[in-house]
Backbone bond lengths (Angstrom), bond angles and torsions (degrees), N, CA, C in turn:
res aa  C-N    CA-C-N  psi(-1)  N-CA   C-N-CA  omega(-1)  CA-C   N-CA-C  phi
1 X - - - 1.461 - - 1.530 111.39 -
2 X 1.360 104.40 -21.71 1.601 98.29 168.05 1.165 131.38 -34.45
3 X 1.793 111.04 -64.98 1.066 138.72 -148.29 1.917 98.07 -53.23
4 X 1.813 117.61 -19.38 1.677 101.42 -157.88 1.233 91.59 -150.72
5 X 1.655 123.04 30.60 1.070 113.36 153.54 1.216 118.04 -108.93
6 X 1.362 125.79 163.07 1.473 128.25 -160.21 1.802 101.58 -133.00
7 X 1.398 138.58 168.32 1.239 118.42 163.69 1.704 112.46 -97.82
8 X 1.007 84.99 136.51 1.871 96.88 -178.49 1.459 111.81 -22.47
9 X 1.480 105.34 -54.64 1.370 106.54 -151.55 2.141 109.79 -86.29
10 X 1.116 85.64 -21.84 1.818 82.36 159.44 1.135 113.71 -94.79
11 X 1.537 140.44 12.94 1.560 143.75 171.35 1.606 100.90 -97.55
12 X 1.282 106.61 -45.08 1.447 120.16 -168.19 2.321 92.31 -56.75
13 X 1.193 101.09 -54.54 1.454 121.83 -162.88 1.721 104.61 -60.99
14 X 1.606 98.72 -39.51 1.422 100.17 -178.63 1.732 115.61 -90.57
15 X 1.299 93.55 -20.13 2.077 102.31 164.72 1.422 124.19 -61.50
16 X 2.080 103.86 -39.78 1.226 113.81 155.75 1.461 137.74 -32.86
17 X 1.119 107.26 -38.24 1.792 109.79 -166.29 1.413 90.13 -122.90
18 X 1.370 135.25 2.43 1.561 133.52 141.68 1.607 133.40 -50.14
19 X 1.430 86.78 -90.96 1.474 104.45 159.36 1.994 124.94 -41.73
20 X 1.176 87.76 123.26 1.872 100.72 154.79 1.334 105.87 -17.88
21 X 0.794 121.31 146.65 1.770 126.30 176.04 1.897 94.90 -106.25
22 X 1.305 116.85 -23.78 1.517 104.25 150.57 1.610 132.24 -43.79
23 X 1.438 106.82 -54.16 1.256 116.15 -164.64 1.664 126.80 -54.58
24 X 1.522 96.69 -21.34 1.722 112.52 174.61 1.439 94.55 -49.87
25 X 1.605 114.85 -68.19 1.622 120.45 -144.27 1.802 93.67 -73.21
26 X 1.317 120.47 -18.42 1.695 119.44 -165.17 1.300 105.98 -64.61
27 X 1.670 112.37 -39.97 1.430 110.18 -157.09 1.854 87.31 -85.16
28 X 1.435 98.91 163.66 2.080 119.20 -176.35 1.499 97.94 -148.84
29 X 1.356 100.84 117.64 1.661 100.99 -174.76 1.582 101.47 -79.07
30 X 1.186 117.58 137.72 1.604 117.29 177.60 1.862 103.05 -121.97
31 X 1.215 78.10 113.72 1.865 104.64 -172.08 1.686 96.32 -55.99
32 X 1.281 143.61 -29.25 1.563 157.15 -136.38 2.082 73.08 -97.39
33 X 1.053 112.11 -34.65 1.727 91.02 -162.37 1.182 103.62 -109.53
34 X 0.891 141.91 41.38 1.960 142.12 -156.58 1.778 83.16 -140.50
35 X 1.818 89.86 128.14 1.799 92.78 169.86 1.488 96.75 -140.18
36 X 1.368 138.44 148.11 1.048 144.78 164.08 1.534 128.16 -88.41
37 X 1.344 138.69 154.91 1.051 124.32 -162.66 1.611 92.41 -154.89
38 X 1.685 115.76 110.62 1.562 106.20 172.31 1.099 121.02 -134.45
39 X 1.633 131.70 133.85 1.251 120.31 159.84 1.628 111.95 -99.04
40 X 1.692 107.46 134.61 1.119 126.27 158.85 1.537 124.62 -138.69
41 X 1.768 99.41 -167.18 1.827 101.17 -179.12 1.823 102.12 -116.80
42 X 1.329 95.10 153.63 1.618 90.22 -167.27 1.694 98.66 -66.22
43 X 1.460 111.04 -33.39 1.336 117.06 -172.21 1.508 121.38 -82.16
44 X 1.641 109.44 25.77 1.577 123.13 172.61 1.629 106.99 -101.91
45 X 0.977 127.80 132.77 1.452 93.86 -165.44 2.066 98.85 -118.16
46 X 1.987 88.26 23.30 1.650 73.93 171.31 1.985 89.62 -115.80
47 X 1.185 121.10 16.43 1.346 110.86 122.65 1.468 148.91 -90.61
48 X 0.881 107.89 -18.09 1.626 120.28 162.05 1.516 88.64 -62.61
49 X 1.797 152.45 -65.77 1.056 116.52 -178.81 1.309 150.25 -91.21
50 X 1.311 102.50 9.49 1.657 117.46 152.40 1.429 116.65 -68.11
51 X 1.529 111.15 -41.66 1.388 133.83 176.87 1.746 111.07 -47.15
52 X 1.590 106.38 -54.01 1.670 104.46 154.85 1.635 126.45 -78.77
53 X 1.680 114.34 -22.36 1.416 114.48 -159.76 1.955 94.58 -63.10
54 X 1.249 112.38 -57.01 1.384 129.04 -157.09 1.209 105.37 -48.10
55 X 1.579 113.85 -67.79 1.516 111.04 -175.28 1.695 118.08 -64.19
56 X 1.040 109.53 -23.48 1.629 118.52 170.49 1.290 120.81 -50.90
57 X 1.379 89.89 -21.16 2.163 98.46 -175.02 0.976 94.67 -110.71
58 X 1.494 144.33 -45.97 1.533 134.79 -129.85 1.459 99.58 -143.24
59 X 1.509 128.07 -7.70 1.355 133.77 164.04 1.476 99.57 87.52
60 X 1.650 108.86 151.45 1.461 132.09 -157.95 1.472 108.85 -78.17
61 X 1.320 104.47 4.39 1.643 121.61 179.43 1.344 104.44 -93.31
62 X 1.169 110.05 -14.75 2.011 106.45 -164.57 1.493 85.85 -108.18
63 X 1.263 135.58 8.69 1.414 104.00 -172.66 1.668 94.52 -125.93
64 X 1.124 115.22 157.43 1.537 131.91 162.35 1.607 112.96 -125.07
65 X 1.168 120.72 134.13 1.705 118.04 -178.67 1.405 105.58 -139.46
66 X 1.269 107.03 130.27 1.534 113.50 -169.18 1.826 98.50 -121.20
67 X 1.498 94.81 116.69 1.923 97.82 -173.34 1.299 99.52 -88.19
68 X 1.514 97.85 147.37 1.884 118.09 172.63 1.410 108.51 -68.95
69 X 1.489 113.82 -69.54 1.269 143.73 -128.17 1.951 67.94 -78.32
70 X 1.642 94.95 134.20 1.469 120.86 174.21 1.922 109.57 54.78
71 X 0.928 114.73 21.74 1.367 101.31 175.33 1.842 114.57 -136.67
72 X 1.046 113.41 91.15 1.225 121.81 -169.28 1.469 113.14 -52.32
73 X 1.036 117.84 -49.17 1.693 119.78 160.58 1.211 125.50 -19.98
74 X 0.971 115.24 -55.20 1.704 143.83 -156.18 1.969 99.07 -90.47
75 X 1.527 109.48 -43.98 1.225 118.42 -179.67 1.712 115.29 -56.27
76 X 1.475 92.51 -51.15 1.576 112.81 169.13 1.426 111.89 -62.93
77 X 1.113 117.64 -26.43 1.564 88.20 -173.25 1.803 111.91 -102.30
78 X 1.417 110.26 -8.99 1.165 145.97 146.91 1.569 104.37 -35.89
79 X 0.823 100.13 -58.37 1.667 104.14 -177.30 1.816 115.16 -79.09
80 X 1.419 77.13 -24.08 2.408 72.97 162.87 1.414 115.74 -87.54
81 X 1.384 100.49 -9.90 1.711 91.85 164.97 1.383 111.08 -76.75
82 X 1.641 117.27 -51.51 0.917 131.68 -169.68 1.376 130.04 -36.35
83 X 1.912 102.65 -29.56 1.225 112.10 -170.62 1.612 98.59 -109.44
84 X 1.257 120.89 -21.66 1.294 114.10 169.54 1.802 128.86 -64.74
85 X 1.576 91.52 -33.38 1.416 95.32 -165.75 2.149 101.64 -113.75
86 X 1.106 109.96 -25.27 1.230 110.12 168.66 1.808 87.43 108.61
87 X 1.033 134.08 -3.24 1.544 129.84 155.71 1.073 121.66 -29.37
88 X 1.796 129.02 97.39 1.331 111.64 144.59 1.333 134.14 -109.27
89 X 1.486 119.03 -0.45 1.458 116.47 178.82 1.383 96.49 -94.59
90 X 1.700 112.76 -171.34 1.042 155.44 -171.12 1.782 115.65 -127.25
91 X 1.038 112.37 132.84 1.440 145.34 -9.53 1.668 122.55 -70.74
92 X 1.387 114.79 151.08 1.471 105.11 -172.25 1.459 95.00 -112.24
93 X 0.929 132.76 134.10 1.144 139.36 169.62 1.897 132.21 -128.06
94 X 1.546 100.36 112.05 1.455 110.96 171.22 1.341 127.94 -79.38
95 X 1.085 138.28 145.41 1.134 133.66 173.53 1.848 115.73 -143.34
96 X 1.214 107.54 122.47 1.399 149.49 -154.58 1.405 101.72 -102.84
97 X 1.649 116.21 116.17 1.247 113.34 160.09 1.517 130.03 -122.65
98 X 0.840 167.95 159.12 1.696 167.59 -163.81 1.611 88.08 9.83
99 X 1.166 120.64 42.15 2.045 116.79 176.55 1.576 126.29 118.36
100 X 1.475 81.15 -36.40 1.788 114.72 -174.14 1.552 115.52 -75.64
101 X 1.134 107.24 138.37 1.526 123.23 -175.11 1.714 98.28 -92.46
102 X 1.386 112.16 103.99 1.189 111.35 -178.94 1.450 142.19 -107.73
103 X 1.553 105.79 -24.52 1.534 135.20 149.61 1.426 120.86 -133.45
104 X 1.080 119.58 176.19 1.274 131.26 -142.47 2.076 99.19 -167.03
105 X 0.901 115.69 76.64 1.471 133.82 -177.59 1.010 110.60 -90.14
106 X 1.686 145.26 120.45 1.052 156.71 94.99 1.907 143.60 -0.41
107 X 1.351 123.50 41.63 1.479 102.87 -161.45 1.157 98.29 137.08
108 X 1.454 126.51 -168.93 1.541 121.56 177.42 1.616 101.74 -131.85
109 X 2.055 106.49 127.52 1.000 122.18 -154.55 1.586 83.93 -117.48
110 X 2.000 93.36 175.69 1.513 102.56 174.63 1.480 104.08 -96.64
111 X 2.039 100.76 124.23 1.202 116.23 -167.15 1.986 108.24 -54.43
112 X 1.428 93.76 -46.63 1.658 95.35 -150.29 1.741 87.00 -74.45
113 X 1.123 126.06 22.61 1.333 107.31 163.79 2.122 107.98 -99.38
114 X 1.357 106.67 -20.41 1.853 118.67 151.50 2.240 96.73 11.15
115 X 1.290 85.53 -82.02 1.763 84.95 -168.28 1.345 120.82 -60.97
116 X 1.598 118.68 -4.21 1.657 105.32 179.33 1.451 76.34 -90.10
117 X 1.194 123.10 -46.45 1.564 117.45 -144.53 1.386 93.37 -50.11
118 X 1.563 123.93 -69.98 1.354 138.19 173.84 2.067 108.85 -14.55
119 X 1.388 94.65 -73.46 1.847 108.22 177.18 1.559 89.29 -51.15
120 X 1.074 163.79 -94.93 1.111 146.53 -85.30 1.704 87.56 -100.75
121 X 1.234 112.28 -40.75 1.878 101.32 -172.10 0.734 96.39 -72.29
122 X 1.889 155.62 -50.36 1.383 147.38 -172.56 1.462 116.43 -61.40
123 X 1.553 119.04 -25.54 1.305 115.88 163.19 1.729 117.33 -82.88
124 X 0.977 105.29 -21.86 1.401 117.97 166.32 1.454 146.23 -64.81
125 X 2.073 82.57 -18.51 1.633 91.07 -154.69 0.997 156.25 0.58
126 X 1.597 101.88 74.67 1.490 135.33 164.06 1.458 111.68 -143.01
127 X 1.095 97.30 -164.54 1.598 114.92 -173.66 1.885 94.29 -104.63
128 X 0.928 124.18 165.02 1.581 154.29 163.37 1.010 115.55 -108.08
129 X 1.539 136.07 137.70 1.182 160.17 -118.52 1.707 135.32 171.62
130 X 1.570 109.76 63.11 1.060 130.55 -166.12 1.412 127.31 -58.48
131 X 1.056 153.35 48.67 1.889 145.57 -142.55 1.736 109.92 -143.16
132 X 0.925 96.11 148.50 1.348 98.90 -179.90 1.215 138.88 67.73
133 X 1.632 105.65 0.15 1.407 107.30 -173.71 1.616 101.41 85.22
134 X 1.196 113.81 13.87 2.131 124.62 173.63 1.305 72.84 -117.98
135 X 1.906 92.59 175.88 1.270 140.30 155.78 1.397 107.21 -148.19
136 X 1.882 110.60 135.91 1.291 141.31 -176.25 1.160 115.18 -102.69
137 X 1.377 114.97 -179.91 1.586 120.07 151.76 1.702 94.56 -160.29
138 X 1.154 91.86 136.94 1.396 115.29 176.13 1.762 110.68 -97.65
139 X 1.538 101.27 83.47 1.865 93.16 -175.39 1.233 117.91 -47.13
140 X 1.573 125.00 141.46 1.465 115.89 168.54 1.796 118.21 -82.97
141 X 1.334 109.42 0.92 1.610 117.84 174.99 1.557 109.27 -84.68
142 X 1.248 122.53 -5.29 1.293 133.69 174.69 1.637 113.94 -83.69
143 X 1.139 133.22 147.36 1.539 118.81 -169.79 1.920 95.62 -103.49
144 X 1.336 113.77 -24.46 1.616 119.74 -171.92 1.810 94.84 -84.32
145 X 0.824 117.06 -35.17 1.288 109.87 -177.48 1.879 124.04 -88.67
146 X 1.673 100.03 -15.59 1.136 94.91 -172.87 1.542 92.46 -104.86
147 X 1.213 142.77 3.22 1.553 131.02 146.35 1.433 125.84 -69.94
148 X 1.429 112.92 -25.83 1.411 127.19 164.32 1.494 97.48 -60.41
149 X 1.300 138.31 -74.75 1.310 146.45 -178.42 1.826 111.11 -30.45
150 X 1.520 98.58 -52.79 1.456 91.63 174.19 1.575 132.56 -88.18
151 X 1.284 97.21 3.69 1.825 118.87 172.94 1.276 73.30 -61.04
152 X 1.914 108.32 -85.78 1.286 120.54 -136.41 2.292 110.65 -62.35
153 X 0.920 77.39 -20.98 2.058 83.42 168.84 1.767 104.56 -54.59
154 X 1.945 111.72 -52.19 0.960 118.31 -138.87 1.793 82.62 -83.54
155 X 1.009 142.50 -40.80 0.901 165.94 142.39 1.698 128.54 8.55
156 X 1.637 103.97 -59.43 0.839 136.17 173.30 1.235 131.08 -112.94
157 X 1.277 133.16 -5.21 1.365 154.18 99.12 1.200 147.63 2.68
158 X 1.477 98.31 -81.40 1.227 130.71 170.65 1.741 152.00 -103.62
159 X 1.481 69.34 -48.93 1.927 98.55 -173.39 1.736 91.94 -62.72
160 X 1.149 134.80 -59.22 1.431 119.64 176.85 1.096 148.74 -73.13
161 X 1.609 128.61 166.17 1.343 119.90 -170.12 1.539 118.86 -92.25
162 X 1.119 112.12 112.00 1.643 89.84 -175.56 1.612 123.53 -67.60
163 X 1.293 120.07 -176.84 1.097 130.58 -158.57 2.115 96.75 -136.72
164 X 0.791 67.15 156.44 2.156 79.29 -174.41 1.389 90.17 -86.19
165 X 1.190 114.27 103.59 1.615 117.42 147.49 2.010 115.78 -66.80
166 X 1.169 108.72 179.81 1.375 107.62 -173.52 1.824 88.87 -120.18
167 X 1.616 116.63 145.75 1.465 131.26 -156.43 1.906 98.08 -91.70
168 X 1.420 96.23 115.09 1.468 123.32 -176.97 1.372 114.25 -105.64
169 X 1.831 100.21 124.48 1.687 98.94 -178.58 1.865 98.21 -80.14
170 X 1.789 88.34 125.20 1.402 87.40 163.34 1.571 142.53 -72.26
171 X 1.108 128.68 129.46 1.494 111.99 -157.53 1.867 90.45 -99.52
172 X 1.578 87.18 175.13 1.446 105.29 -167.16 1.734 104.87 -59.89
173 X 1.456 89.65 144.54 2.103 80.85 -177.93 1.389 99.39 -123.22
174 X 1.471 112.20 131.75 1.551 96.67 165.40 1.450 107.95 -134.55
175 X 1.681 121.95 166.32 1.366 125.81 -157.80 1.546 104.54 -95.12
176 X 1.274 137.44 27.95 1.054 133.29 -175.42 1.569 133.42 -99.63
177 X 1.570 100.08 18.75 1.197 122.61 -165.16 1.858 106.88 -88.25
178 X 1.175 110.02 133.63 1.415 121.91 -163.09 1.535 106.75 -75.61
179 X 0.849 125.52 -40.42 1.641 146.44 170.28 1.940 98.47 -36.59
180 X 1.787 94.06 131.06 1.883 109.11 -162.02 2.269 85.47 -110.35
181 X 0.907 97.16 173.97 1.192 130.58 172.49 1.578 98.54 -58.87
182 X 1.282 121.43 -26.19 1.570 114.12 -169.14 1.399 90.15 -107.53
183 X 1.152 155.32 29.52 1.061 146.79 -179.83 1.463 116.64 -131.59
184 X 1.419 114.71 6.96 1.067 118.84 -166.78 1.515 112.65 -107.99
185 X 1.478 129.71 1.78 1.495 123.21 162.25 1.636 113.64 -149.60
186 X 1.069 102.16 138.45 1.832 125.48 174.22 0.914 121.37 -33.47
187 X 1.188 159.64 83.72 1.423 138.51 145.91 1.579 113.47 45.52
188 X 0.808 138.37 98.13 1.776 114.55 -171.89 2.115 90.58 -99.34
189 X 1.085 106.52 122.83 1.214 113.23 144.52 1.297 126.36 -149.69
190 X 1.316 119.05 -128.65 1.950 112.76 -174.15 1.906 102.72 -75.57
191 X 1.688 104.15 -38.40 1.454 112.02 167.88 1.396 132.10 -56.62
192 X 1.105 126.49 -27.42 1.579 155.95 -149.28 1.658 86.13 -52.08
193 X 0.794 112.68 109.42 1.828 108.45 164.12 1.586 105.44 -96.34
194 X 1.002 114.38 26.40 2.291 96.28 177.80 1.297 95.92 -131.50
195 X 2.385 117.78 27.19 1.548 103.57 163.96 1.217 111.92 -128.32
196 X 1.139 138.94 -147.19 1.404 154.20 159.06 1.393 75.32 -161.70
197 X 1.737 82.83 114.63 1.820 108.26 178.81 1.718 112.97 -109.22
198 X 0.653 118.58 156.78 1.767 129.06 175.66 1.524 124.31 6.85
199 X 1.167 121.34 -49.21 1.210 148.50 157.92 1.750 99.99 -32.63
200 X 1.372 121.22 -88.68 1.369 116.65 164.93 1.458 103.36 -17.91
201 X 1.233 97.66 -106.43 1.766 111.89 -169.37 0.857 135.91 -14.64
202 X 1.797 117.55 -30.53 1.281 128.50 171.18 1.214 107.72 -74.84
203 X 1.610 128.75 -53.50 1.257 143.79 -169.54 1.790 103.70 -54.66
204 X 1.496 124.22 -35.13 1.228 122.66 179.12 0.974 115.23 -78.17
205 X 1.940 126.80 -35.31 1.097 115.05 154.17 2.041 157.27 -50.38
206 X 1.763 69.03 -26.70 1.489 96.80 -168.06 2.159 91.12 -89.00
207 X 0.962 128.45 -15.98 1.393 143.42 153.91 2.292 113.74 -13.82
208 X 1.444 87.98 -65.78 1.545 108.95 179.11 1.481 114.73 -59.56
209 X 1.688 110.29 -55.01 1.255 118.28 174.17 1.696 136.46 -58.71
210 X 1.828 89.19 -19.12 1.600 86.87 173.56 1.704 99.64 -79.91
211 X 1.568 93.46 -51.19 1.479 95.48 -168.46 1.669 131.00 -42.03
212 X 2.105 97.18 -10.81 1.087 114.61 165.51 1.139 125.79 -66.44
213 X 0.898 113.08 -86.31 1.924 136.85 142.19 1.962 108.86 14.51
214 X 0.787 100.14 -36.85 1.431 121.43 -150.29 1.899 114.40 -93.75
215 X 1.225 72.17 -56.65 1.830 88.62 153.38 1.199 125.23 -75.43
């Protein structure tokens, strides 16, 4: 994945003096097409608050959440992100626009920044790619990167089982929030407080095998 990823923020800089200086004001984020897509553990508790933040803004209709903790399904397919995108904490979060797989978040970010994130991959055309305390873009003019893109759609989409969230009044959302696409995740390292990093994940995995053992 090396080979065609770039970091956001010198793509973003060099799209700048590309692009029309029209095209900023053309695009209008429409909240009606934005869906979220997350896997986490109930026992992370900075998914438990993405787990409430999301639907609170954007309503319990936009979100899908697929739980780790006891569901081997979900673990596995968890792990094809994992190896696609270099994901190992929790919460992972996709985000889906008019169909399109458009970022790809790592950790727990600031929601109401959603619409730059959104504008910046459509002006970008690629996908976004949150990990590590980087940001990517996965061009869609690339043929290696845009099958990665549709793994990770199918992935997050589909491939998992969801989980019953509990029904959240959505509150009013508006786009006026100052917060860019680069502002939306931590540093991820051993300090990182916005993951449940590896440690979890393993421990949920490793969950089945005692329970094997045991019997």
């Amino acid at each position: 994945m090396k080979r065609f990823v770039m970091s956001a923020t010198l793509l973003l800089l060099v799209s700048s003096m590309l692009l029309p200086i029209a095209s900023a004001s053309e695009w209008k984020f429409d909240p009606s097409l934005v869906h979220f897509y997350m896997y986490g553990a109930k026992t992370c508790p900075h998914c438990r608050h993405m787990k409430e933040l999301i639907p609170a803004t954007y309503g319990s209709d936009k979100f899908t959440y697929y739980e780790l903790t006891g569901n081997n399904h979900n673990i596995n397919v968890f792990g094809n992100i994992s190896r696609l995108t270099g994901i190992t904490g929790v919460p992972a979060i996709g985000i889906v626009y008019n169909g399109t797989l458009v970022a790809v978040i790592e950790g727990e970010y600031n929601v109401s920044a959603t619409p730059e994130i959104i504008k910046a991959a459509i002006e970008n055309h690629g996908m976004l790619l949150f990990v590590g305390g980087r940001a990517y873009i996965l061009p869609r003019n690339e043929t290696e990167a845009m099958e990665t893109i549709e793994k990770l759609q199918y992935l997050f989409t589909r491939a998992g089982e969801p989980s019953k969230t509990s029904t959240t009044t959505k509150k009013t959302h508006t786009t006026t929030s100052k917060a860019t696409a680069n502002e939306t995740h931590i540093t991820t390292n051993g300090n990182d407080k916005r993951i449940c990093g590896p440690a979890l994940i393993i421990a949920i995995a490793m969950v089945p095998l005692f329970l094997g053992r045991n019997r």
